[in-house]
Gaussian input, Z-matrix of N, CA and C with variables (Angstrom, degrees):
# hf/3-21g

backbone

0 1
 N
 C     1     B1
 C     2     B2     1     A1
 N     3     B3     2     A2     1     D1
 C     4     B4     3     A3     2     D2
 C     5     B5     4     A4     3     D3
 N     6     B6     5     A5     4     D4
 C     7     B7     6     A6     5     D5
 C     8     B8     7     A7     6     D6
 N     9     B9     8     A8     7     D7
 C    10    B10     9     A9     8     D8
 C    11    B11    10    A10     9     D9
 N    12    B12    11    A11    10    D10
 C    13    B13    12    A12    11    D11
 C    14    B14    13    A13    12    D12
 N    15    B15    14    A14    13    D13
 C    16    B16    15    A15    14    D14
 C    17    B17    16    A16    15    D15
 N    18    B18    17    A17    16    D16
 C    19    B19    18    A18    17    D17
 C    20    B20    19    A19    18    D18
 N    21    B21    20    A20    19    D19
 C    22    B22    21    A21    20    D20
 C    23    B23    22    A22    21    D21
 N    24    B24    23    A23    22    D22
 C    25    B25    24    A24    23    D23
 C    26    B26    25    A25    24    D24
 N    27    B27    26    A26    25    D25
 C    28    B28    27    A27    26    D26
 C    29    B29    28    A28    27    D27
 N    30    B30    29    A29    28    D28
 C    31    B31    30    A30    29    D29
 C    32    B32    31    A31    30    D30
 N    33    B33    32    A32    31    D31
 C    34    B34    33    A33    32    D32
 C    35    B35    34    A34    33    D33
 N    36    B36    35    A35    34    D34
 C    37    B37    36    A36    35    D35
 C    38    B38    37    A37    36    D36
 N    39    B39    38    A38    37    D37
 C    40    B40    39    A39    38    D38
 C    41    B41    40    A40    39    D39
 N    42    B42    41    A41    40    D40
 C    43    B43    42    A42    41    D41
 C    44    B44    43    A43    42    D42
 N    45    B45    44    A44    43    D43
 C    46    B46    45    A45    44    D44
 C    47    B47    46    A46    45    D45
 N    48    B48    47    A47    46    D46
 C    49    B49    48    A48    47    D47
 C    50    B50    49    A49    48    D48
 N    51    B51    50    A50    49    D49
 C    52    B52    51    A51    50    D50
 C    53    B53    52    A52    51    D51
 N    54    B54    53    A53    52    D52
 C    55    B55    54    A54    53    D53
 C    56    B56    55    A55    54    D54
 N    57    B57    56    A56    55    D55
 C    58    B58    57    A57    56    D56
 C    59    B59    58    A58    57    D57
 N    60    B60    59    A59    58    D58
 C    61    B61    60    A60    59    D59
 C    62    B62    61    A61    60    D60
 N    63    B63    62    A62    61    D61
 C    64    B64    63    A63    62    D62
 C    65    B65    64    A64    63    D63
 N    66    B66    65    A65    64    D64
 C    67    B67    66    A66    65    D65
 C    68    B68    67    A67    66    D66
 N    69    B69    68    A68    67    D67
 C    70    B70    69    A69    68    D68
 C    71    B71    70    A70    69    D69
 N    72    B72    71    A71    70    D70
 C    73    B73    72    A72    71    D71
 C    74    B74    73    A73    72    D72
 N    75    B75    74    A74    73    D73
 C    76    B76    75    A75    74    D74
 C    77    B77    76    A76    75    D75
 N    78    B78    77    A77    76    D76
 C    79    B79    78    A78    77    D77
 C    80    B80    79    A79    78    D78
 N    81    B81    80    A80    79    D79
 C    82    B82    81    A81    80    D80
 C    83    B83    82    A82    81    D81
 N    84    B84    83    A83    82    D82
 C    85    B85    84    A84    83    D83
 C    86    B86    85    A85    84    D84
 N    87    B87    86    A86    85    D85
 C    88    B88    87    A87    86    D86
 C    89    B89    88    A88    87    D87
 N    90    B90    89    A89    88    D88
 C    91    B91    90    A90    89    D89
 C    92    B92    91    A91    90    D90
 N    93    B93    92    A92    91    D91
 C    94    B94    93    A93    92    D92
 C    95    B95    94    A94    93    D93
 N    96    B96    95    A95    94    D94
 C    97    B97    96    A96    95    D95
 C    98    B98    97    A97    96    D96
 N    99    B99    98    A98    97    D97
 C   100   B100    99    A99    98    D98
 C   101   B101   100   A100    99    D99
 N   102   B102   101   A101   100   D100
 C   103   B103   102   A102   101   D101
 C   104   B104   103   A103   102   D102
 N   105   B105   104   A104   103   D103
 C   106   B106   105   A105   104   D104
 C   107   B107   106   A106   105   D105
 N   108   B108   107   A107   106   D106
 C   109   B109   108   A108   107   D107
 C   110   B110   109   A109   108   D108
 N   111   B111   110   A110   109   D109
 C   112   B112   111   A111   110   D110
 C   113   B113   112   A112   111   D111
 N   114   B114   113   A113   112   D112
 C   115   B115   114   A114   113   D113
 C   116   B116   115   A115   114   D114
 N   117   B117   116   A116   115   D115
 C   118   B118   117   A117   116   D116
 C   119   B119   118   A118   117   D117
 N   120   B120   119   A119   118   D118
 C   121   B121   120   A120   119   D119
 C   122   B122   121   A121   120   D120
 N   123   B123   122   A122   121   D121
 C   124   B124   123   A123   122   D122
 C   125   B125   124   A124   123   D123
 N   126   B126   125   A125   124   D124
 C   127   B127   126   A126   125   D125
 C   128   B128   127   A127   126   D126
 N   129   B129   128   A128   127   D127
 C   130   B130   129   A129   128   D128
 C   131   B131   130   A130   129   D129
 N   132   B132   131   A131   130   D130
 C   133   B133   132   A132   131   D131
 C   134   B134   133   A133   132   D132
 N   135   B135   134   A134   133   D133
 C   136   B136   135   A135   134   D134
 C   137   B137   136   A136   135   D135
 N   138   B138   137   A137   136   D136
 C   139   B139   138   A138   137   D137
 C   140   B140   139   A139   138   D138
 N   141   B141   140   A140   139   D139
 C   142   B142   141   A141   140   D140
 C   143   B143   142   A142   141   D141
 N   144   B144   143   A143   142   D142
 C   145   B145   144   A144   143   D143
 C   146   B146   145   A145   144   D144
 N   147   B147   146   A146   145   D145
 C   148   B148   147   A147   146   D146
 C   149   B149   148   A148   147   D147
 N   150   B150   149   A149   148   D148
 C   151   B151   150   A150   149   D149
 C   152   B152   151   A151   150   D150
 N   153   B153   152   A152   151   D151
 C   154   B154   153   A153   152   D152
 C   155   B155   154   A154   153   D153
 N   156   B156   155   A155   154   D154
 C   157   B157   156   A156   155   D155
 C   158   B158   157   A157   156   D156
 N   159   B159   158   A158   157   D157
 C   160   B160   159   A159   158   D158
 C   161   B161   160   A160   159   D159
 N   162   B162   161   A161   160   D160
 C   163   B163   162   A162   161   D161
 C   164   B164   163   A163   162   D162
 N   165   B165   164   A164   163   D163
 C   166   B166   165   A165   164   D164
 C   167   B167   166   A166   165   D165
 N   168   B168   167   A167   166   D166
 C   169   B169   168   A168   167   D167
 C   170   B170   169   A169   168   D168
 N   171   B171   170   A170   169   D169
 C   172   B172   171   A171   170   D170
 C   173   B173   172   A172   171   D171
 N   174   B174   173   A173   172   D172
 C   175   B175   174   A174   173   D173
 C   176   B176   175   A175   174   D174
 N   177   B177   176   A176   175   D175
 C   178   B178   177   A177   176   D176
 C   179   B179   178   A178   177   D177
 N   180   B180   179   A179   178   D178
 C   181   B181   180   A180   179   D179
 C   182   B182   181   A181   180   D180
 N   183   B183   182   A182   181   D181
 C   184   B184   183   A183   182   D182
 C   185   B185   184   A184   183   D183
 N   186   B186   185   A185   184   D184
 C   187   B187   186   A186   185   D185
 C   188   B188   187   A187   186   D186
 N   189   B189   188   A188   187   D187
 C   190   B190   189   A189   188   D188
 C   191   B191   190   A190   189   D189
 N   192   B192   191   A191   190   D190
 C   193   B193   192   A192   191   D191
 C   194   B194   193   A193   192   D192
 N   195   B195   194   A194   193   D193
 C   196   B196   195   A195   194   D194
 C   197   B197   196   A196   195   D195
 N   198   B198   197   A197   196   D196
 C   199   B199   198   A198   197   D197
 C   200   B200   199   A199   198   D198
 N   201   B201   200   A200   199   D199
 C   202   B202   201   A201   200   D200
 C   203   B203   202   A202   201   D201
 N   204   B204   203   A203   202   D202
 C   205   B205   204   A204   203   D203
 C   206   B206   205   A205   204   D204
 N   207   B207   206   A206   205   D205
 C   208   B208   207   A207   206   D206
 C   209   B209   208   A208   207   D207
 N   210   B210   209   A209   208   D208
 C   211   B211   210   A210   209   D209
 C   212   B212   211   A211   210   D210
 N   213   B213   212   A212   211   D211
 C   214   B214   213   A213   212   D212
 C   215   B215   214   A214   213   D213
 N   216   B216   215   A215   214   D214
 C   217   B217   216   A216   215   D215
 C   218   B218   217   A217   216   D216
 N   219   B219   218   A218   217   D217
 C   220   B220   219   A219   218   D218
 C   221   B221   220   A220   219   D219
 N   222   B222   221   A221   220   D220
 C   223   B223   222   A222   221   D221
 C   224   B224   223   A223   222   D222
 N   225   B225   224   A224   223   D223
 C   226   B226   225   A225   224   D224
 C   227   B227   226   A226   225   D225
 N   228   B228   227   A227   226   D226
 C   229   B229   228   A228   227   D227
 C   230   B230   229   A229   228   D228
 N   231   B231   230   A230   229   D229
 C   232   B232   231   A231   230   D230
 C   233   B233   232   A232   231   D231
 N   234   B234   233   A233   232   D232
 C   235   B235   234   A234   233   D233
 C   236   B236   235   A235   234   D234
 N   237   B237   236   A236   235   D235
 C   238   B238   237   A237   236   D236
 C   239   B239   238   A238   237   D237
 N   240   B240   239   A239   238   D238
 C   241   B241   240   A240   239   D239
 C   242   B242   241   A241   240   D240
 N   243   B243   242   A242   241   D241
 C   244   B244   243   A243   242   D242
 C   245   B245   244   A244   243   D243
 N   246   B246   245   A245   244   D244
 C   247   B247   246   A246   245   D245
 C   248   B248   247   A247   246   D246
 N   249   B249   248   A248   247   D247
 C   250   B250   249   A249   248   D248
 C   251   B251   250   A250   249   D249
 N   252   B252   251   A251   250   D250
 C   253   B253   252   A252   251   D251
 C   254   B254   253   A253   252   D252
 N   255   B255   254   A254   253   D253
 C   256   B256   255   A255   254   D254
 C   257   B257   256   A256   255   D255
 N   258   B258   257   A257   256   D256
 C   259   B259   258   A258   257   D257
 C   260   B260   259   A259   258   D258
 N   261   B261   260   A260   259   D259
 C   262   B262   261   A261   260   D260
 C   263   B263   262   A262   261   D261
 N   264   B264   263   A263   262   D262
 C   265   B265   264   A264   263   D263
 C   266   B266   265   A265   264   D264
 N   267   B267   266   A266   265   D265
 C   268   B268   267   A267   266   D266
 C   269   B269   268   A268   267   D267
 N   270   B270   269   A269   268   D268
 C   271   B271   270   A270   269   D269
 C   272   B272   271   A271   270   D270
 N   273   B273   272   A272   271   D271
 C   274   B274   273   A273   272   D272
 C   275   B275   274   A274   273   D273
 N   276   B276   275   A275   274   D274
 C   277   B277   276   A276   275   D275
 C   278   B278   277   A277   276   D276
 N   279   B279   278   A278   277   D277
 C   280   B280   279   A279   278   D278
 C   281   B281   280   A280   279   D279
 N   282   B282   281   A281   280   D280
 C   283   B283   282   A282   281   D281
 C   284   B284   283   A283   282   D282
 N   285   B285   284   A284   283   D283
 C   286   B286   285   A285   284   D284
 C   287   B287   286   A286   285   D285
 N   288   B288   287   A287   286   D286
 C   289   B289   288   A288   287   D287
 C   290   B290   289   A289   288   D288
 N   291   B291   290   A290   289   D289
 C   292   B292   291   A291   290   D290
 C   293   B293   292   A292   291   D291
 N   294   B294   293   A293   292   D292
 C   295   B295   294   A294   293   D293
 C   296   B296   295   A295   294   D294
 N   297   B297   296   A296   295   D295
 C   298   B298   297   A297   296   D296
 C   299   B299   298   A298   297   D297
 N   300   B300   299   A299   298   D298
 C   301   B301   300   A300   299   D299
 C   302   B302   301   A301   300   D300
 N   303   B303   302   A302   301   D301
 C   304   B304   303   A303   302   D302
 C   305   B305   304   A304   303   D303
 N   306   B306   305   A305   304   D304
 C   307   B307   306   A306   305   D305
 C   308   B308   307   A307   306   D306
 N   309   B309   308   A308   307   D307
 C   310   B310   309   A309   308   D308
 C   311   B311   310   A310   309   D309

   B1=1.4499
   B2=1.5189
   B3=1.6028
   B4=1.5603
   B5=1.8712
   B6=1.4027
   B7=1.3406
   B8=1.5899
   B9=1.2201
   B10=1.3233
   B11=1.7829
   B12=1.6503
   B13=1.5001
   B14=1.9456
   B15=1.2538
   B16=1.0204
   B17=1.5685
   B18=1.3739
   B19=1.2075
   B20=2.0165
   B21=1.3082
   B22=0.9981
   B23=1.3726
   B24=1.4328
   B25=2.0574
   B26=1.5342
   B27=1.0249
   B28=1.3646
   B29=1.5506
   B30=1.4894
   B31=1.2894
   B32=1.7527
   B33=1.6596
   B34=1.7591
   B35=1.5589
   B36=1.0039
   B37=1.6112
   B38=1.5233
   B39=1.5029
   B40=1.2184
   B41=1.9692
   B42=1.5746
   B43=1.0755
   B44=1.6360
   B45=1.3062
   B46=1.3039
   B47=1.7741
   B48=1.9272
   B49=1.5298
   B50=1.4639
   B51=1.2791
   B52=1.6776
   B53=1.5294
   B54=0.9995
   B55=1.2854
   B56=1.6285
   B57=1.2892
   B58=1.7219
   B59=1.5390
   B60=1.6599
   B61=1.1111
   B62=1.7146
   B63=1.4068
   B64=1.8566
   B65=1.8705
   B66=1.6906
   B67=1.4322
   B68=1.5387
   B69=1.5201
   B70=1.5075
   B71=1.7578
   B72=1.3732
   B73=2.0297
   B74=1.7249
   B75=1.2295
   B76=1.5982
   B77=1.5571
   B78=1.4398
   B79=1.3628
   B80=2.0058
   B81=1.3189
   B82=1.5122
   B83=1.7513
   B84=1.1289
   B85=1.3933
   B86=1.6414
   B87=0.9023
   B88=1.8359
   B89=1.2168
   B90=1.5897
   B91=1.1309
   B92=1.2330
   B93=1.7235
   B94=1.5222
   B95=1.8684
   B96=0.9328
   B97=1.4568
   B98=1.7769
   B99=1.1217
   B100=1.4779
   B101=1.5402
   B102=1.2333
   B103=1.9387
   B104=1.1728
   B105=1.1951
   B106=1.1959
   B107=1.6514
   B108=1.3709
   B109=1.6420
   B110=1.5407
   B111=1.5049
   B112=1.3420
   B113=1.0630
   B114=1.9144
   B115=0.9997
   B116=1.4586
   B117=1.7379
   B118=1.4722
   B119=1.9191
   B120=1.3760
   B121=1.5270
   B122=1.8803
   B123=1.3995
   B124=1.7971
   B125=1.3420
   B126=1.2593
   B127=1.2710
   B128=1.4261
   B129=1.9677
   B130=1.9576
   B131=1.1686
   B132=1.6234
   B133=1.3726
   B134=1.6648
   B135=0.8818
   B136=2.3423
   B137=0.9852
   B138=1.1549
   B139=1.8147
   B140=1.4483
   B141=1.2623
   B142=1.9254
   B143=1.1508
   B144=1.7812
   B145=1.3397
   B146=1.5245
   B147=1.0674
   B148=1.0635
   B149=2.0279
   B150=1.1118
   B151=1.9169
   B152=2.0233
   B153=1.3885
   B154=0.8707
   B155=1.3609
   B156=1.5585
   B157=1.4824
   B158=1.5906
   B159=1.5966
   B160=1.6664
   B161=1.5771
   B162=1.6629
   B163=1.5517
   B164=1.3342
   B165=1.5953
   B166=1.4513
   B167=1.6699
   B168=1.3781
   B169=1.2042
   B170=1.5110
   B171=1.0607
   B172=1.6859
   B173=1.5612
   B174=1.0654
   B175=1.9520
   B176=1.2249
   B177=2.1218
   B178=1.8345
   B179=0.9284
   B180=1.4005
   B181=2.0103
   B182=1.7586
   B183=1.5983
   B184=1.5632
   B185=1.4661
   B186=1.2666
   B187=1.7080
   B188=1.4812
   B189=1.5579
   B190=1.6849
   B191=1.7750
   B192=1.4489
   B193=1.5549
   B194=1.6514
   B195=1.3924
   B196=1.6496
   B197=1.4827
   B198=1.2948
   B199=1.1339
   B200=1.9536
   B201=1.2339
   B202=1.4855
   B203=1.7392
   B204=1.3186
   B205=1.6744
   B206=1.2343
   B207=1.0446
   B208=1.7760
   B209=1.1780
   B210=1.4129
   B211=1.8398
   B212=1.3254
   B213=1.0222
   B214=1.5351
   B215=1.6605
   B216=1.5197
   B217=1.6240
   B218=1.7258
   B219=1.0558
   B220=1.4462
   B221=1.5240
   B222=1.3842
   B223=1.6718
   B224=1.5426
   B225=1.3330
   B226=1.1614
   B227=1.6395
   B228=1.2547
   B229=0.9315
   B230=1.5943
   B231=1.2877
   B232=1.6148
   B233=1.8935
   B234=1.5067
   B235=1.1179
   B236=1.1502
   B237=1.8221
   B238=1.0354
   B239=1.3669
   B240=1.4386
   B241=1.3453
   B242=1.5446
   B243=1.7777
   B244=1.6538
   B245=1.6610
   B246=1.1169
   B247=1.4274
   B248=1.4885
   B249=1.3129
   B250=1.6943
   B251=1.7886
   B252=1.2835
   B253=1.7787
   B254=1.5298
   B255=1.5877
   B256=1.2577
   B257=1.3156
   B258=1.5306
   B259=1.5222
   B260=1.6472
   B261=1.2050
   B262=2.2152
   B263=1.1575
   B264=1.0998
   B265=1.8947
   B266=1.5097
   B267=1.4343
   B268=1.3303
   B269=1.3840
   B270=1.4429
   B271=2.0394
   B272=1.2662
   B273=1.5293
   B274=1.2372
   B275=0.9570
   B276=1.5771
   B277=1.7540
   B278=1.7832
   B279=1.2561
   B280=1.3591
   B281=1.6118
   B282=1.5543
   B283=1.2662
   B284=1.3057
   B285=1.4891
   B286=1.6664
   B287=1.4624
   B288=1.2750
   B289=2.1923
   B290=1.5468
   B291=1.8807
   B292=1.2892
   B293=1.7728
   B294=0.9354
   B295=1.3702
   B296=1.9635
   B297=1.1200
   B298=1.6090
   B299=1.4452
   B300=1.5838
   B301=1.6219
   B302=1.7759
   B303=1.8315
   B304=1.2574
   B305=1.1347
   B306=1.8240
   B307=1.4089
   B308=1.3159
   B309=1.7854
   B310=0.9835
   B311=1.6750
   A1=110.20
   A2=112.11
   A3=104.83
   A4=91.32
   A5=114.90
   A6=107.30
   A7=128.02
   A8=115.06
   A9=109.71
   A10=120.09
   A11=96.89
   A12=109.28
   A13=87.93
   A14=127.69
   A15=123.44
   A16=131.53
   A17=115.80
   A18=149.43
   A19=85.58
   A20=137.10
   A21=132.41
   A22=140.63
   A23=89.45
   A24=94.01
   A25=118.76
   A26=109.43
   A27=109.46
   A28=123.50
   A29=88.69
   A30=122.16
   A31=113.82
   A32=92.96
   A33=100.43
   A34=110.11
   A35=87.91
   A36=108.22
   A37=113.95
   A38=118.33
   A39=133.02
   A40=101.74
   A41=124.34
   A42=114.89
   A43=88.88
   A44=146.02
   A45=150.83
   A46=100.23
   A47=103.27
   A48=98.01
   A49=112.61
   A50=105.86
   A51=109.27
   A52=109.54
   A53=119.07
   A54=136.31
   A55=116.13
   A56=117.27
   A57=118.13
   A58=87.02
   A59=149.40
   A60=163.71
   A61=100.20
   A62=87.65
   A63=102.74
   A64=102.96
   A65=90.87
   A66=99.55
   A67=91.04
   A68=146.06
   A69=142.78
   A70=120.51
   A71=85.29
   A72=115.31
   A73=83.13
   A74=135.43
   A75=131.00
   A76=84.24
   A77=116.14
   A78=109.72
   A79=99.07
   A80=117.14
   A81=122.61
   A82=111.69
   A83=154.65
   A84=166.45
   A85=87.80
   A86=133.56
   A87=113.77
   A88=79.44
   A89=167.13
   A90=148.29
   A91=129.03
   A92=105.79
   A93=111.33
   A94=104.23
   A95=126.85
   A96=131.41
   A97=89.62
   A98=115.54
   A99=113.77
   A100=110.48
   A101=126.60
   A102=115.95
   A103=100.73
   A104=154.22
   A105=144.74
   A106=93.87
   A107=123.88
   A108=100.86
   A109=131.29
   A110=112.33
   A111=106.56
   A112=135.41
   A113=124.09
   A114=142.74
   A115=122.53
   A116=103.31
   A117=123.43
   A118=103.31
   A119=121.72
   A120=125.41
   A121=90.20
   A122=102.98
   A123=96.99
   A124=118.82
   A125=105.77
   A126=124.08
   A127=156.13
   A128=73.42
   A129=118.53
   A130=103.30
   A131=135.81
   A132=126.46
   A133=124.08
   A134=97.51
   A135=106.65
   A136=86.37
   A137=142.12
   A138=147.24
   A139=89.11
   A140=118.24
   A141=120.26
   A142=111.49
   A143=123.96
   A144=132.40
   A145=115.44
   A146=123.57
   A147=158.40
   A148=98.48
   A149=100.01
   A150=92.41
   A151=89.17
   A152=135.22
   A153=115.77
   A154=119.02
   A155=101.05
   A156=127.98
   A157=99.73
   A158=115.47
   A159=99.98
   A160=124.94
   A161=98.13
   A162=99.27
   A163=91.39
   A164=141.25
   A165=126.97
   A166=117.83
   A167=131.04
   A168=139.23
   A169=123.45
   A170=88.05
   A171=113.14
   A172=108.15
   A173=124.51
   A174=134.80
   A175=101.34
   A176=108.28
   A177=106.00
   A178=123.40
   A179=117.56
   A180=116.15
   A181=102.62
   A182=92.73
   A183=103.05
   A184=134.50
   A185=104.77
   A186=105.30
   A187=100.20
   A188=126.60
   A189=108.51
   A190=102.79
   A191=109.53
   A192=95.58
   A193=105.82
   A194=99.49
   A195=114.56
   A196=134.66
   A197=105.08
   A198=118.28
   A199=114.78
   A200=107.71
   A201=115.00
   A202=86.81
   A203=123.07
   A204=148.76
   A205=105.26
   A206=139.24
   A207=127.93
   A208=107.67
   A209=127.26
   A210=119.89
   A211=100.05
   A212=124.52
   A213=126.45
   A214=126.09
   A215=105.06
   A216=99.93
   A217=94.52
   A218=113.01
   A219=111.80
   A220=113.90
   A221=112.51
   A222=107.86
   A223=100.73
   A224=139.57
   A225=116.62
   A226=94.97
   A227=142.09
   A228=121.87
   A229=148.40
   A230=94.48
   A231=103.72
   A232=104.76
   A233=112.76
   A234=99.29
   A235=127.60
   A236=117.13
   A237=136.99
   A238=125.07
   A239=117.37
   A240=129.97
   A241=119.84
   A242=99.27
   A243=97.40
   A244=89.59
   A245=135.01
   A246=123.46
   A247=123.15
   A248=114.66
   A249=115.78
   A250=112.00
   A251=120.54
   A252=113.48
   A253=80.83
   A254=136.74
   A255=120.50
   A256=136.43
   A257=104.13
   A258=111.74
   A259=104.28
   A260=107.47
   A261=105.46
   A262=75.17
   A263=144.81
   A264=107.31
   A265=114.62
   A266=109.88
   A267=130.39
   A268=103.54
   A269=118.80
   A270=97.55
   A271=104.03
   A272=136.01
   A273=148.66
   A274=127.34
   A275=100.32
   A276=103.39
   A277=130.20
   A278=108.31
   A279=118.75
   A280=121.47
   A281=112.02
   A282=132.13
   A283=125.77
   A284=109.53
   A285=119.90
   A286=122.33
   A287=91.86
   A288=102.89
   A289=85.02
   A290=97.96
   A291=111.39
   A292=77.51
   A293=103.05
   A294=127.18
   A295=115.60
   A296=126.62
   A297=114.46
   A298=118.59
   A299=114.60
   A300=129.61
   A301=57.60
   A302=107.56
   A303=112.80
   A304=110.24
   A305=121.43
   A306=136.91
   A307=100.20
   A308=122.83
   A309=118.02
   A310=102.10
   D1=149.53
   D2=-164.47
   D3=-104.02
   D4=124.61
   D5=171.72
   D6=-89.16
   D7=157.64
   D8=-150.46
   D9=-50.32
   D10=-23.64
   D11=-171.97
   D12=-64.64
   D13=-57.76
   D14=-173.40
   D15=-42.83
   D16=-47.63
   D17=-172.75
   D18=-68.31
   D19=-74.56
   D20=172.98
   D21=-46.32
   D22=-27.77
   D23=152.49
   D24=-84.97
   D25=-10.14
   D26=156.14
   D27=-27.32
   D28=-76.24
   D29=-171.03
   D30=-57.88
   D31=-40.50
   D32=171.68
   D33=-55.98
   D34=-52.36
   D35=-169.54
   D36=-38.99
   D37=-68.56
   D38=-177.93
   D39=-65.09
   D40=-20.90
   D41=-168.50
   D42=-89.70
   D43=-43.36
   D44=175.74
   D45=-36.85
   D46=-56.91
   D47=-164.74
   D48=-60.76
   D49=-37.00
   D50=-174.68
   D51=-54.28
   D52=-56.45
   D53=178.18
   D54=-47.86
   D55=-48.84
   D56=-174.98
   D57=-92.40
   D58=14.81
   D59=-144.88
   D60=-129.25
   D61=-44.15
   D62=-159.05
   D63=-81.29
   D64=-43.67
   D65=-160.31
   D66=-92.57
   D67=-28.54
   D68=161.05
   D69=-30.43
   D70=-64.57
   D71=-140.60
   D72=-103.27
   D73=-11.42
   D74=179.22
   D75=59.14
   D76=74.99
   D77=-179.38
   D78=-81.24
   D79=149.37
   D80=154.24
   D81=-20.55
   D82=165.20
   D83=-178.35
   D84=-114.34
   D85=-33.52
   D86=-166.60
   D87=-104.26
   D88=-93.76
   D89=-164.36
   D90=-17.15
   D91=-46.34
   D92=174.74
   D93=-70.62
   D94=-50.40
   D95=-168.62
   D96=-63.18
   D97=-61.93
   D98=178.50
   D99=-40.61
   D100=-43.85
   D101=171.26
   D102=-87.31
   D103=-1.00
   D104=174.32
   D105=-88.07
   D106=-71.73
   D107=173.14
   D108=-35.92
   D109=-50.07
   D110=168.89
   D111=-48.60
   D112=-16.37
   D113=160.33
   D114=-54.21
   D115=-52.28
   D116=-177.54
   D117=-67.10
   D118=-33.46
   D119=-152.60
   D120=-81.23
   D121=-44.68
   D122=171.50
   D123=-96.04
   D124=62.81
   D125=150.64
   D126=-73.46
   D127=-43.91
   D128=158.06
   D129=-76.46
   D130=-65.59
   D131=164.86
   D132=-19.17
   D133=-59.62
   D134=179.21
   D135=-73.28
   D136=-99.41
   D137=179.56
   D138=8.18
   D139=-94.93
   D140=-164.16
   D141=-34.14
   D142=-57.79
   D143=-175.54
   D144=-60.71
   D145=-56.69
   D146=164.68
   D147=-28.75
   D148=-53.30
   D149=-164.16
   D150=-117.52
   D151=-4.66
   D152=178.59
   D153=-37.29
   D154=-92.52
   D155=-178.91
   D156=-21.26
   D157=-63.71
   D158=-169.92
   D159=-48.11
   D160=-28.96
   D161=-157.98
   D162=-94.19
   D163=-25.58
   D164=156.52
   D165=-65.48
   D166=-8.91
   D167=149.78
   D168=-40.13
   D169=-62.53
   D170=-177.11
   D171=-72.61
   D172=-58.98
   D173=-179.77
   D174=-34.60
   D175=-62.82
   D176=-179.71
   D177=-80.06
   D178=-2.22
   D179=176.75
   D180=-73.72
   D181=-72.78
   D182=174.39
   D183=-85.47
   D184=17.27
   D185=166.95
   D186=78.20
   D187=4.48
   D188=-162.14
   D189=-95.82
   D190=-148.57
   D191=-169.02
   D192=-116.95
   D193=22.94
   D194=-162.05
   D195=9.26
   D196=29.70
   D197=-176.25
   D198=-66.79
   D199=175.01
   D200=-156.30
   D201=-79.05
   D202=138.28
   D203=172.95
   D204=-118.34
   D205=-17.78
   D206=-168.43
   D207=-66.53
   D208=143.27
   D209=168.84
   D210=-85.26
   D211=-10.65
   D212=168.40
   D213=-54.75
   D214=-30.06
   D215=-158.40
   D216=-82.15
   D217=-24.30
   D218=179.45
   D219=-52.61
   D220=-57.27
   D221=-176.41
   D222=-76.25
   D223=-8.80
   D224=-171.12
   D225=-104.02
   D226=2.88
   D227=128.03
   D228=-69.70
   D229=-25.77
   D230=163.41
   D231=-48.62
   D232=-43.17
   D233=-161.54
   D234=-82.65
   D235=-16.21
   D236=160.38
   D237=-73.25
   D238=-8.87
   D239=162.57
   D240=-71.53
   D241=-41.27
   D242=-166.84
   D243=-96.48
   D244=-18.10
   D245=167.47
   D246=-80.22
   D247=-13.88
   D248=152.50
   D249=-82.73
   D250=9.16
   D251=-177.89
   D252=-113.33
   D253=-38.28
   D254=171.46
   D255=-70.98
   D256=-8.11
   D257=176.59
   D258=-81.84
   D259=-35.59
   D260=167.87
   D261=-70.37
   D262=-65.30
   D263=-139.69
   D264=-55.73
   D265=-59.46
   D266=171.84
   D267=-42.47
   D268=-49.64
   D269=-163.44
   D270=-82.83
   D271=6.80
   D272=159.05
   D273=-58.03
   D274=-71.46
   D275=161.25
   D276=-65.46
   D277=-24.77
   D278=157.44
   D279=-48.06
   D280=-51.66
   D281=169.34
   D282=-53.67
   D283=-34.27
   D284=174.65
   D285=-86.00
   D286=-17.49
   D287=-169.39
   D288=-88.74
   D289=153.95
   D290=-146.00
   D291=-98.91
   D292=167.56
   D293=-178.98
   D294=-64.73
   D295=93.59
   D296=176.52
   D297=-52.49
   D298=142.01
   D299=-131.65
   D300=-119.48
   D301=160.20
   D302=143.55
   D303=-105.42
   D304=170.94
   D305=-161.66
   D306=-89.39
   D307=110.77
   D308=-177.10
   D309=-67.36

């Protein structure tokens, strides 16, 4: 089972690569922002995994309904909401820009 500390370096992890990715490889600025959202959109993904097990822990120990209590999960879904409507936006405009030619 992946525990939550784990599941959250995940997330470091892939935000570190983009980054020594961005500033290495002279990555694109909408590419880099584009994995940096994808970062933000599985947020809810780790979030679920991440607190399942405890909160089904808790439901069959104490009979309760272990459902999610954090005031937190609310805005961090907001954010994974508006960073999955920016990932179409972005692969949209990505999709329309013409392809860079190299200098013969």
């Amino acid at each position: 089972m992946m525990s939550t500390v784990r599941v959250g370096m995940i997330g470091v992890a892939i935000a570190v690569v983009v980054a020594v990715l961005s500033i290495r490889s002279r990555l694109d600025a909408t590419v880099a922002a584009l994995l940096f959202l994808i970062v933000l959109a599985l947020g809810v993904p780790a979030y679920f995994v991440g607190s399942f097990l405890p909160g089904m822990s808790l439901a069959d120990t104490f009979m309760i309904s272990g459902g999610d209590a954090s005031p937190w999960a609310a805005p961090l879904y907001v954010v994974s909401l508006l960073a999955a409507g920016a990932i179409v936006g972005l692969a949209v405009r990505l999709a329309g820009r013409k392809p860079a030619t190299a200098p013969v």
